[in-house]
HTML snippet that shows the backbone in 3Dmol.js (N, CA, C, O; Angstrom):
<script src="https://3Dmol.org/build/3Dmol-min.js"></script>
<div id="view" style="width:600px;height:400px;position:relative"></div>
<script>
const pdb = `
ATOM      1  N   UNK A   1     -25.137  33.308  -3.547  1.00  0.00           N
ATOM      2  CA  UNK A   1     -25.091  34.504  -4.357  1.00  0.00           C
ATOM      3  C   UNK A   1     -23.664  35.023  -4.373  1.00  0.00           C
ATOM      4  O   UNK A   1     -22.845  34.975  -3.455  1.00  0.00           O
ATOM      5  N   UNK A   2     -23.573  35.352  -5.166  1.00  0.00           N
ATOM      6  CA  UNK A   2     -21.731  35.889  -5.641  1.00  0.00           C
ATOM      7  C   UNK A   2     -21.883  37.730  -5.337  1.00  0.00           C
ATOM      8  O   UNK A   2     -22.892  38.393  -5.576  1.00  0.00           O
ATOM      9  N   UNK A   3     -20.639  38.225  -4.787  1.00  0.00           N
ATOM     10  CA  UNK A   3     -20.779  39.296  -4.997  1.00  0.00           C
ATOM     11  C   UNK A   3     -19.246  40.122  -5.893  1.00  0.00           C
ATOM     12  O   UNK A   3     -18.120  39.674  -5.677  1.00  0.00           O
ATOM     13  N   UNK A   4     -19.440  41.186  -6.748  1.00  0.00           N
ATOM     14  CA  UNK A   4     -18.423  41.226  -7.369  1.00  0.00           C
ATOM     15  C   UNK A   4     -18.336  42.986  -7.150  1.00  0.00           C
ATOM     16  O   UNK A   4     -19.169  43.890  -7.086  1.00  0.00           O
ATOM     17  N   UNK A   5     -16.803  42.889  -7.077  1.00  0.00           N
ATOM     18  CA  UNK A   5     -16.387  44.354  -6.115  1.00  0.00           C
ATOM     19  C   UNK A   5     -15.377  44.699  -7.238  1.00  0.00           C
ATOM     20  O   UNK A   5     -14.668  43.878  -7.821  1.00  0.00           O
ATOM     21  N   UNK A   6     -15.421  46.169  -7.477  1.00  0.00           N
ATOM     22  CA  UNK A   6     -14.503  47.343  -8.467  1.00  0.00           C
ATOM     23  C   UNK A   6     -14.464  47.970  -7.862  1.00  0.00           C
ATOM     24  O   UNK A   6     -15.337  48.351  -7.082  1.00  0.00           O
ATOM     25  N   UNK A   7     -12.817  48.510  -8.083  1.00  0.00           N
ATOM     26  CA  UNK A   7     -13.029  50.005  -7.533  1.00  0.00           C
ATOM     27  C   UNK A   7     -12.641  51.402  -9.017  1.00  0.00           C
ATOM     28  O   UNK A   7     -11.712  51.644  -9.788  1.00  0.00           O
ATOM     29  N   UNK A   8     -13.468  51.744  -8.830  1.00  0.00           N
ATOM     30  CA  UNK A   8     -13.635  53.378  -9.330  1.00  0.00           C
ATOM     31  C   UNK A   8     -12.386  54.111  -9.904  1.00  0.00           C
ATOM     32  O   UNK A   8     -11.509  54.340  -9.070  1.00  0.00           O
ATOM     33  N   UNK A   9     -12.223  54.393 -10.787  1.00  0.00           N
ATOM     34  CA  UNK A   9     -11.659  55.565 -11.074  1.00  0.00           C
ATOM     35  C   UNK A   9     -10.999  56.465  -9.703  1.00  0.00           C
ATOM     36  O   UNK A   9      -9.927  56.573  -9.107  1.00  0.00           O
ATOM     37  N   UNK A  10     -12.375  57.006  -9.649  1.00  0.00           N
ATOM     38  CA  UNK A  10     -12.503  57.862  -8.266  1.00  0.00           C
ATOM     39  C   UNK A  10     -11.787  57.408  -7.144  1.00  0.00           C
ATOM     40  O   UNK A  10     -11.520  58.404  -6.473  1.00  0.00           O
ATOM     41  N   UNK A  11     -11.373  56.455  -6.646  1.00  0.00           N
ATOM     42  CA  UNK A  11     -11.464  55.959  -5.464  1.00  0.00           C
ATOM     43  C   UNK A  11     -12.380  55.055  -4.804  1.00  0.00           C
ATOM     44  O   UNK A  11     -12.134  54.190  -3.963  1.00  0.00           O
ATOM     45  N   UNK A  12     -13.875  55.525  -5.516  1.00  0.00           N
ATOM     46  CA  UNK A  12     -14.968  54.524  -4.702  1.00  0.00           C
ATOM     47  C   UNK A  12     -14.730  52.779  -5.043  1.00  0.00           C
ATOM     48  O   UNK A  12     -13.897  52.322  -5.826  1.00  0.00           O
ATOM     49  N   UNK A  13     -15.500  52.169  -4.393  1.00  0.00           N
ATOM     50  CA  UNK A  13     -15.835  51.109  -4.239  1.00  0.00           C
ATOM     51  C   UNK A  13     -17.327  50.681  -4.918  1.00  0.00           C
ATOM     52  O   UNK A  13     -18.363  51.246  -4.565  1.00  0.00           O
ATOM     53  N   UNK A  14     -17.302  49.624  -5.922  1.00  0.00           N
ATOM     54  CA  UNK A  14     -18.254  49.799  -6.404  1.00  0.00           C
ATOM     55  C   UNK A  14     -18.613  47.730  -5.788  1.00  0.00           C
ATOM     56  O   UNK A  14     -17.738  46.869  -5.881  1.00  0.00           O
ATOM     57  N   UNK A  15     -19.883  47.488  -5.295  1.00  0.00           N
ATOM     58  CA  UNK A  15     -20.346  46.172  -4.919  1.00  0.00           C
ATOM     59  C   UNK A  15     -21.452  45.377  -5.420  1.00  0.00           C
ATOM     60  O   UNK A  15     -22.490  45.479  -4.766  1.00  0.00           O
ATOM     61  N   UNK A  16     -21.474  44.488  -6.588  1.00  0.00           N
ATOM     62  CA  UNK A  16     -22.574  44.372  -6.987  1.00  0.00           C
ATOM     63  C   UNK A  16     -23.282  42.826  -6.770  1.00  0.00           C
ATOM     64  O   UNK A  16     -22.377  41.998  -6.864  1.00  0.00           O
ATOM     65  N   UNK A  17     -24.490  42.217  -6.531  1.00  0.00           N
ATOM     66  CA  UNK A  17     -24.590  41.390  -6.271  1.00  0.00           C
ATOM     67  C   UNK A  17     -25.229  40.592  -7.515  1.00  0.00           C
ATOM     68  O   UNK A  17     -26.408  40.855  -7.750  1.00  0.00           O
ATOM     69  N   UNK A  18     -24.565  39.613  -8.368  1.00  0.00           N
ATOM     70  CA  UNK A  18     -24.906  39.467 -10.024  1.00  0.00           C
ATOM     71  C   UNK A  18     -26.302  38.502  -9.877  1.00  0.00           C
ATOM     72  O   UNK A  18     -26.721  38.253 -11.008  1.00  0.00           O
ATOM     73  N   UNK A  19     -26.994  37.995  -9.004  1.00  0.00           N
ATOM     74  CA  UNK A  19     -27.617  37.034  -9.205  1.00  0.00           C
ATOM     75  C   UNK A  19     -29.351  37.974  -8.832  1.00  0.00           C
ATOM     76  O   UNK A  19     -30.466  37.519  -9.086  1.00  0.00           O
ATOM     77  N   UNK A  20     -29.046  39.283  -8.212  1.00  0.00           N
ATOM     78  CA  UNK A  20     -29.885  40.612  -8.215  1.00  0.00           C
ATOM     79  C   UNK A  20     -29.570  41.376  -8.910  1.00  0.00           C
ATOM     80  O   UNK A  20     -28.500  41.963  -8.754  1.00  0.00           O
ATOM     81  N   UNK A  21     -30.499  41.662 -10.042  1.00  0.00           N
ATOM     82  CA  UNK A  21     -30.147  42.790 -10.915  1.00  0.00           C
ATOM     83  C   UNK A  21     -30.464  44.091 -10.518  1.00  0.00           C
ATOM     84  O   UNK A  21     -31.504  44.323  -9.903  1.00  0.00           O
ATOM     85  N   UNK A  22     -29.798  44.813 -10.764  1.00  0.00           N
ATOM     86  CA  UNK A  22     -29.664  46.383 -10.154  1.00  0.00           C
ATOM     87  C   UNK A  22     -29.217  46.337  -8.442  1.00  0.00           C
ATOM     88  O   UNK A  22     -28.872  47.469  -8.104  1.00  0.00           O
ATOM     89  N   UNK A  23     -29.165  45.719  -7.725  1.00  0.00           N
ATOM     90  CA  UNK A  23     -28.309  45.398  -6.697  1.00  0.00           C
ATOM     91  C   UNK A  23     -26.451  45.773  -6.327  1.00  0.00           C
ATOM     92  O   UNK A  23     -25.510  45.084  -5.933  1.00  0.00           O
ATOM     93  N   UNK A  24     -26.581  46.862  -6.615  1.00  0.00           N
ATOM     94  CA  UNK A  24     -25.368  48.025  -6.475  1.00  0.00           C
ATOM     95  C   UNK A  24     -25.264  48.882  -5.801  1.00  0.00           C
ATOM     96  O   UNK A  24     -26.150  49.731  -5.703  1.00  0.00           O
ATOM     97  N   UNK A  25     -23.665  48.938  -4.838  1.00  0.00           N
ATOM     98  CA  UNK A  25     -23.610  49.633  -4.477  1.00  0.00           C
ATOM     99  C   UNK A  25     -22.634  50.718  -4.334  1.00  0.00           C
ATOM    100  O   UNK A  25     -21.801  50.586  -5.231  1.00  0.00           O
ATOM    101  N   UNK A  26     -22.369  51.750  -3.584  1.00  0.00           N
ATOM    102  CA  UNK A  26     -20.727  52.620  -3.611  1.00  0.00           C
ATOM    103  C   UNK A  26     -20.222  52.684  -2.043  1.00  0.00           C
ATOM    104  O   UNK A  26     -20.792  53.233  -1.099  1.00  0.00           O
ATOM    105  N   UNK A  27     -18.905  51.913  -2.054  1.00  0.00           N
ATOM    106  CA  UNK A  27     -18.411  52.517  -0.374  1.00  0.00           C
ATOM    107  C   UNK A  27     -17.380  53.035  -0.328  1.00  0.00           C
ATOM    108  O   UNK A  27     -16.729  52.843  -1.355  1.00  0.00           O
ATOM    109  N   UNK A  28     -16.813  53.727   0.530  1.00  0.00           N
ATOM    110  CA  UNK A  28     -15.390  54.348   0.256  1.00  0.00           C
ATOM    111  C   UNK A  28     -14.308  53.889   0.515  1.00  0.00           C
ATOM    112  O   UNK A  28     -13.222  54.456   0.393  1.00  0.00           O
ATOM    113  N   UNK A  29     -14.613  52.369   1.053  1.00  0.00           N
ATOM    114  CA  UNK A  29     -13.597  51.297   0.796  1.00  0.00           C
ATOM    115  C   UNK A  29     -14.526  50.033   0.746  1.00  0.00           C
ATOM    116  O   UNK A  29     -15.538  49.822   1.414  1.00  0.00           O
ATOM    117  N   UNK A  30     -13.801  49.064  -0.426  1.00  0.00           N
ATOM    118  CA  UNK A  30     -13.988  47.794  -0.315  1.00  0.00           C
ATOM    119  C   UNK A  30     -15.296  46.674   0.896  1.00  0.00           C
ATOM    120  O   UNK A  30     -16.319  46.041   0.634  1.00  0.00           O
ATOM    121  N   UNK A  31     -14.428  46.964   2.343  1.00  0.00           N
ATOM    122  CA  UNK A  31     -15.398  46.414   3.021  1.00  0.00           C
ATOM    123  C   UNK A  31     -16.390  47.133   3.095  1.00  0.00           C
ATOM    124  O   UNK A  31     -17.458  46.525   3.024  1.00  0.00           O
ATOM    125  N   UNK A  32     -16.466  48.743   3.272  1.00  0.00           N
ATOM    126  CA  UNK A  32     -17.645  49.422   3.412  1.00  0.00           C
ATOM    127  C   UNK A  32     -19.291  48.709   2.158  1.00  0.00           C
ATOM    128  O   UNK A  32     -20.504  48.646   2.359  1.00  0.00           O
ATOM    129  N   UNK A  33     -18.219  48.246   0.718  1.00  0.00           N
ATOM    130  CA  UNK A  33     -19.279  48.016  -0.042  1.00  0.00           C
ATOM    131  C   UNK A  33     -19.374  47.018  -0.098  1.00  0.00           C
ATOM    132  O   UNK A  33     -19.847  46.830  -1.219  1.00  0.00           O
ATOM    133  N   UNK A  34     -19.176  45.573   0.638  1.00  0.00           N
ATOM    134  CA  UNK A  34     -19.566  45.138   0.613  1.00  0.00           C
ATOM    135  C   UNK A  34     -20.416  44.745   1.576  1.00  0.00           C
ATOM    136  O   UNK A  34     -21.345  44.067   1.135  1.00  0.00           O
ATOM    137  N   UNK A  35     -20.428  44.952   2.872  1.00  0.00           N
ATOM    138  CA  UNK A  35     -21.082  45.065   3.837  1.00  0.00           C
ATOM    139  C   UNK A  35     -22.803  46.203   3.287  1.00  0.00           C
ATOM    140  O   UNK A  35     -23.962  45.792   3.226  1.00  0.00           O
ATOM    141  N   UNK A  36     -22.430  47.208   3.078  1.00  0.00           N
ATOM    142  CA  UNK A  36     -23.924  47.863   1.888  1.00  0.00           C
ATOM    143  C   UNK A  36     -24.604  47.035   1.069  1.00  0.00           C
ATOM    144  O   UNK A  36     -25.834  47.064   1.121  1.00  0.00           O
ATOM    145  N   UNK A  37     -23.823  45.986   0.000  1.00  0.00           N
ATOM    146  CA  UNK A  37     -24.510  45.316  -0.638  1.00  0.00           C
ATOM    147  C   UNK A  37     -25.403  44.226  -0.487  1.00  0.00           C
ATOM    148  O   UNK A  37     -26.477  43.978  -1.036  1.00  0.00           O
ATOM    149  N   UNK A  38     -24.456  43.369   0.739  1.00  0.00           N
ATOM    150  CA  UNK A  38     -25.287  43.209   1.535  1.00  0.00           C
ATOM    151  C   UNK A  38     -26.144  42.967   2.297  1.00  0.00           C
ATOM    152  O   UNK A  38     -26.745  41.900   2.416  1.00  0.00           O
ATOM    153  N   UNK A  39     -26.350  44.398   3.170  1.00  0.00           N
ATOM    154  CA  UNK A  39     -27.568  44.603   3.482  1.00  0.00           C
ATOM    155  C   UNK A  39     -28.975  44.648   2.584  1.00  0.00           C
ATOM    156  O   UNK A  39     -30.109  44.350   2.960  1.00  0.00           O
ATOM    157  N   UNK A  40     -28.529  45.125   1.260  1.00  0.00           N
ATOM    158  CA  UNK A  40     -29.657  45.899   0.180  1.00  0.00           C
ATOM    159  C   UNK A  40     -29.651  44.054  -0.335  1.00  0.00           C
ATOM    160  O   UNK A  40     -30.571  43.374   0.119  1.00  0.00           O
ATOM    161  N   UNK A  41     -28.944  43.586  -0.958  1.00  0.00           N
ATOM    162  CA  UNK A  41     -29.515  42.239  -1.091  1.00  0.00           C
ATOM    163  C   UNK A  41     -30.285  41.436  -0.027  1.00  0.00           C
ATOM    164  O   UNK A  41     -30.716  40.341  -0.387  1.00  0.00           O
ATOM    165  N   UNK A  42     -30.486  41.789   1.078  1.00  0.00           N
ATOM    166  CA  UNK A  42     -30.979  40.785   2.260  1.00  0.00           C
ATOM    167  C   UNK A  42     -32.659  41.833   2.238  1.00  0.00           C
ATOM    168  O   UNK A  42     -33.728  41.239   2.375  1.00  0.00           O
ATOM    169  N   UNK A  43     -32.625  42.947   2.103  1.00  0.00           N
ATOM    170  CA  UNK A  43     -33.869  43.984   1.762  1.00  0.00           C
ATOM    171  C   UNK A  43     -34.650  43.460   0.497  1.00  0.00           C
ATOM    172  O   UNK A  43     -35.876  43.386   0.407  1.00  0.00           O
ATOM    173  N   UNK A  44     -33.854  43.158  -0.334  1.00  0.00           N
ATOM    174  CA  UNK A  44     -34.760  42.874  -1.937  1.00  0.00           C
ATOM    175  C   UNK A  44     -35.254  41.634  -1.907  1.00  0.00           C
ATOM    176  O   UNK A  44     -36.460  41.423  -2.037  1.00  0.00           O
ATOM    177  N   UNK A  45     -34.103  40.401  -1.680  1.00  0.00           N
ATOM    178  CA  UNK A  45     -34.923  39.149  -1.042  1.00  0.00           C
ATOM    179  C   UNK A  45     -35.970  39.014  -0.222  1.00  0.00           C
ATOM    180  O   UNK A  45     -36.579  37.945  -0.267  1.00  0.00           O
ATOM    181  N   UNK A  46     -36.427  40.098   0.741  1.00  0.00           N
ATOM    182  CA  UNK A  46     -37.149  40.003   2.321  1.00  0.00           C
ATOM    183  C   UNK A  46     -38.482  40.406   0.972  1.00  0.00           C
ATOM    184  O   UNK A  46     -39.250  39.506   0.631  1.00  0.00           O
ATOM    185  N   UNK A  47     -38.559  41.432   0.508  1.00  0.00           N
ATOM    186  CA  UNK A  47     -39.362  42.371  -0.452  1.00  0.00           C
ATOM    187  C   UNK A  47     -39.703  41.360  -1.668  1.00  0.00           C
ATOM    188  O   UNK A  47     -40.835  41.364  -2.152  1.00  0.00           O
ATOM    189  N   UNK A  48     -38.939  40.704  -2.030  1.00  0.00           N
ATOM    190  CA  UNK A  48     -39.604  39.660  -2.910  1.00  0.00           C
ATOM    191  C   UNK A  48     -40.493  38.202  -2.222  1.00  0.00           C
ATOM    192  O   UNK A  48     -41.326  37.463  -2.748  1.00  0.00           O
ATOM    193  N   UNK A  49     -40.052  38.204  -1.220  1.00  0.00           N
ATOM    194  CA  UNK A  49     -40.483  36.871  -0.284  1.00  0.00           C
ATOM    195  C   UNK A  49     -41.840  37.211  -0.150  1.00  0.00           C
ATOM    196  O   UNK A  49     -42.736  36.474  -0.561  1.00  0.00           O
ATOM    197  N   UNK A  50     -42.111  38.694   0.612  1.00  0.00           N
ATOM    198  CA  UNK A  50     -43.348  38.930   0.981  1.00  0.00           C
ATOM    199  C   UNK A  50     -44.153  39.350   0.010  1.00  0.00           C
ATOM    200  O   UNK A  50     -45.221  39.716   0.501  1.00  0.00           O
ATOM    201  N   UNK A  51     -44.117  39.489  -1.406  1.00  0.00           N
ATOM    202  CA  UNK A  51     -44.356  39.775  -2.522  1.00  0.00           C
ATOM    203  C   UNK A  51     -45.069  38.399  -3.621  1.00  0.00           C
ATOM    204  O   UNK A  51     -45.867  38.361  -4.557  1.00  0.00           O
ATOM    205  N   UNK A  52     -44.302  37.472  -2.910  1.00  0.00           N
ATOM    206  CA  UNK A  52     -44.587  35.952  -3.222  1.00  0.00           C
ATOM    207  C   UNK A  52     -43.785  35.848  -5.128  1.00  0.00           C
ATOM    208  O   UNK A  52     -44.094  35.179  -6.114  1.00  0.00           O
ATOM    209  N   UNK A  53     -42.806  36.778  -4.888  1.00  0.00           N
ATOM    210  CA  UNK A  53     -41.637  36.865  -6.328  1.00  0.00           C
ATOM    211  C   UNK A  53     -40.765  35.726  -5.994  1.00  0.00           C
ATOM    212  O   UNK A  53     -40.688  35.076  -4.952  1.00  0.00           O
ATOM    213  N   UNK A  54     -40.060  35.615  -7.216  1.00  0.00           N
ATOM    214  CA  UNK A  54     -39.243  34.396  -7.190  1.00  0.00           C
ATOM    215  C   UNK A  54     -37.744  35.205  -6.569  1.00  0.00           C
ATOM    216  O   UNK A  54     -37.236  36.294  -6.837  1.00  0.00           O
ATOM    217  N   UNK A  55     -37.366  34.127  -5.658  1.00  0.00           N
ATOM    218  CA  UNK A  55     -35.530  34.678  -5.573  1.00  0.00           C
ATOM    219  C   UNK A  55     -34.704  33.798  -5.944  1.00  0.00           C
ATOM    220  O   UNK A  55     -35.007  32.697  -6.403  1.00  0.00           O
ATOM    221  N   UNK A  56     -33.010  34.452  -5.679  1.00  0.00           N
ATOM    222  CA  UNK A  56     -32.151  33.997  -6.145  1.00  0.00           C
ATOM    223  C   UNK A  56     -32.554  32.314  -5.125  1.00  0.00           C
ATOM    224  O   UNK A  56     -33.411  32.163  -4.254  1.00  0.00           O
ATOM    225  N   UNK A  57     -31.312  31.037  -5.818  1.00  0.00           N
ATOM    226  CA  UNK A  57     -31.153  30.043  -5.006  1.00  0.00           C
ATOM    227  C   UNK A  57     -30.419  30.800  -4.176  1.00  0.00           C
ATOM    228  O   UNK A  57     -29.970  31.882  -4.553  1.00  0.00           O
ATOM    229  N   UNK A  58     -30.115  30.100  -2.387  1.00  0.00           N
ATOM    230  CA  UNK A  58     -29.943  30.621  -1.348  1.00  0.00           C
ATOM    231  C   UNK A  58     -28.779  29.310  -0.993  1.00  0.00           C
ATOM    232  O   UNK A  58     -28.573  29.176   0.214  1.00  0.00           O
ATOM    233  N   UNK A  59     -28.351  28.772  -1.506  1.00  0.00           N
ATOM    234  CA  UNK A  59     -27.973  27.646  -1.135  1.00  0.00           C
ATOM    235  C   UNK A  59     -26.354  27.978  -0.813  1.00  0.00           C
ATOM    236  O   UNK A  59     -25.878  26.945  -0.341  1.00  0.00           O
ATOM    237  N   UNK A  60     -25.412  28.946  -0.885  1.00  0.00           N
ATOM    238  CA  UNK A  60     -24.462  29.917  -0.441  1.00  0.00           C
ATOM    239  C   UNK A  60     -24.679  31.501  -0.173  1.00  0.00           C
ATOM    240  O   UNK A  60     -23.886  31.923  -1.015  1.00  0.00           O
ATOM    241  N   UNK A  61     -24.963  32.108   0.145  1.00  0.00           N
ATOM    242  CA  UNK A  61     -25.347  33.451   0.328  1.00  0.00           C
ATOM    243  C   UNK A  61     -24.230  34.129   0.349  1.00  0.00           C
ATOM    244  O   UNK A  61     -23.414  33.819   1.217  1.00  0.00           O
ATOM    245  N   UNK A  62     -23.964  35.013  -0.415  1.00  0.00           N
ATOM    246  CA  UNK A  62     -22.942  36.113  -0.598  1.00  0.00           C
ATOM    247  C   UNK A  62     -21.195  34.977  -0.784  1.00  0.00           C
ATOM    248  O   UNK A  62     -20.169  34.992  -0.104  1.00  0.00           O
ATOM    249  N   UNK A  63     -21.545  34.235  -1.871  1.00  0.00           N
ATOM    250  CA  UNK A  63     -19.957  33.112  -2.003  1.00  0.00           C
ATOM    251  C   UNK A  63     -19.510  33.989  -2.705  1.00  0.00           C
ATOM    252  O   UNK A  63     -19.882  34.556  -3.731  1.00  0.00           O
ATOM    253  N   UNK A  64     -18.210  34.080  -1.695  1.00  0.00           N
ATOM    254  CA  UNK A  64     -16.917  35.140  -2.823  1.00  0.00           C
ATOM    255  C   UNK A  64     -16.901  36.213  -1.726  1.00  0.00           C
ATOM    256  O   UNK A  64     -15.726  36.429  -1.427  1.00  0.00           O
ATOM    257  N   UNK A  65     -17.620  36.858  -1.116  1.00  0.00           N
ATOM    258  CA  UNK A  65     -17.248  38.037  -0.478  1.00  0.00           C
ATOM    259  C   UNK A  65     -15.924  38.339   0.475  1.00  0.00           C
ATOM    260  O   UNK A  65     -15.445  37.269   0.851  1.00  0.00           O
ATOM    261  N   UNK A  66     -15.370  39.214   0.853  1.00  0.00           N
ATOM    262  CA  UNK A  66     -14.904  39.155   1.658  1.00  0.00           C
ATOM    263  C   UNK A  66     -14.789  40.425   3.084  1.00  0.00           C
ATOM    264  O   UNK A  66     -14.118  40.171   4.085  1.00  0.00           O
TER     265      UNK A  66
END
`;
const viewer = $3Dmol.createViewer("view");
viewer.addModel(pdb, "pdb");
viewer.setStyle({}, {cartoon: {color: "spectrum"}});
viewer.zoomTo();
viewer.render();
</script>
């Protein structure tokens, strides 16, 4: 799964994970969001597993982060 990081206008940190839709997040720096994203991607996968939903392929998990 790829994750792709902006930062804000504002200052924030914006972290999104493209292969989960709506899988976004805000940190107030860089690592903060990506470390958030994540977590919330490893939550939506767990929530689709036990759901018996389809997930992303797993075959790199979070390629690109840093």
């Amino acid at each position: 799964m790829n994750i792709e990081t902006e930062k804000e206008e504002d200052g924030r940190w914006l972290a999104e994970v493209t292969e989960l839709p709506g899988v976004m997040v805000y940190g107030e720096n860089k690592k903060e969001a990506i470390l958030k994203v994540k977590a919330l991607a490893l939550r939506v996968i767990a929530d689709r597993i036990e759901h018996g939903e389809k997930i992303p392929e797993l075959g790199e998990v979070f390629a690109g982060s840093v």
